[in-house]
Structures are given as structure tokens and as C-alpha cells.
N, C-alpha and C positions, 0 to 999 in steps of 0.2 A: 437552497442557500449555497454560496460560493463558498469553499471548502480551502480552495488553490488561489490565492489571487496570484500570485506566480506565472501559472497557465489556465487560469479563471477554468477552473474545475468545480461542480457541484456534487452535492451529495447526490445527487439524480445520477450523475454519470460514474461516479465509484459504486453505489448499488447496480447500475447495468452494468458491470463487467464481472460482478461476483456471479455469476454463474456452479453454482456446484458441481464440482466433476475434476477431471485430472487437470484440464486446463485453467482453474477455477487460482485467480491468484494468491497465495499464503501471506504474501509480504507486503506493506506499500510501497515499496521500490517496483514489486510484479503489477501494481494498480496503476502506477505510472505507465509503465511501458508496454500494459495494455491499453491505455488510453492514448498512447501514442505521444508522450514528453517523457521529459525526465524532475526530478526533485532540482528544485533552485534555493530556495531558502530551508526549507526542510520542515517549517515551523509547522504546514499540516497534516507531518505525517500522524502524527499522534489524533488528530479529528480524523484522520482516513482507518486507521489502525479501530477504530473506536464507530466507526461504521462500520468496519470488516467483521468486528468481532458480533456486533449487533442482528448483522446480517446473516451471519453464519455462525450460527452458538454452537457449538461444541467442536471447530476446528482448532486444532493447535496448529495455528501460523507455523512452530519451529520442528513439526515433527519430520524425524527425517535430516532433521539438520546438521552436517557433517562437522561443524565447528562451533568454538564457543559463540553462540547467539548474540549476544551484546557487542562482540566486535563486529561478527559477520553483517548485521543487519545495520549496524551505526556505519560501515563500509557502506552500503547499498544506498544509503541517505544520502550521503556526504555529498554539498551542493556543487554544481555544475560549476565550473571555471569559464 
């Protein structure tokens, strides 16, 4: 199912990038720019966020995270101009 109509991403192609390991993305801003675009409307980060979590049950996307979460991560969304 298309996930991105933005840059017509599937949920096929955000499960192959989760990879588990150091390089393995925490954010969907990292799901982007491992799939090689960026966030434009922004509206499936939440269905990417909701695959990540699905896929990878017991990662905390913010561990480690040097700043308050809620701005940092709404920063990394914020659509493309």
C-alpha cells in the first residue's frame, strides 16, 4: 500500500530500510533520507512512525535524543519549501 503519495513510497519500502543495527533509522525523517527523498506534506509520517514501531517493537525512536523530542523531531518533518 502507498504510504507517501508525495514520493509514492510503500509500506514495502519503509519495512526494507528498517534494518536492525546502528544504521537501522529511529525517526521518519531517517526513513526518508534512507529511501533517498525528503518529507513534503508531512501527513505520512505518522503511518511511517506506526510501521517503524510495528516493525521494530521495543525501539525507542528518541533514545539518546539530545533535545526536547517534540520540537526536534516536528523540526525534521517540517515540509520541504
Amino acid at each position: 500500500m502507498i504510504v507517501c503519495s508525495c514520493n509514492v513510497l510503500s509500506d514495502h519500502d519503509v519495512r526494507g530500510c528498517l534494518n536492525p543495527g546502528v544504521d537501522c533509522p529511529r525517526t521518519p525523517a531517517q526513513v526518508y533520507r534512507c529511501l533517498g527523498c525528503s518529507p513534503q506534506c508531512g501527513r505520512c509520517a505518522r503511518t511511517i512512525r506506526s510501521i517503524m514501531d510495528a516493525a521494530l517493537p521495543g525501539i525507542d525512536a528518541c533514545a539518546g535524543c539530545p533535545t526536547a523530542c517534540e520540537t526536534h523531531h516536528a523540526a525534521l518533518l517540517e515540509p520541504a519549501e
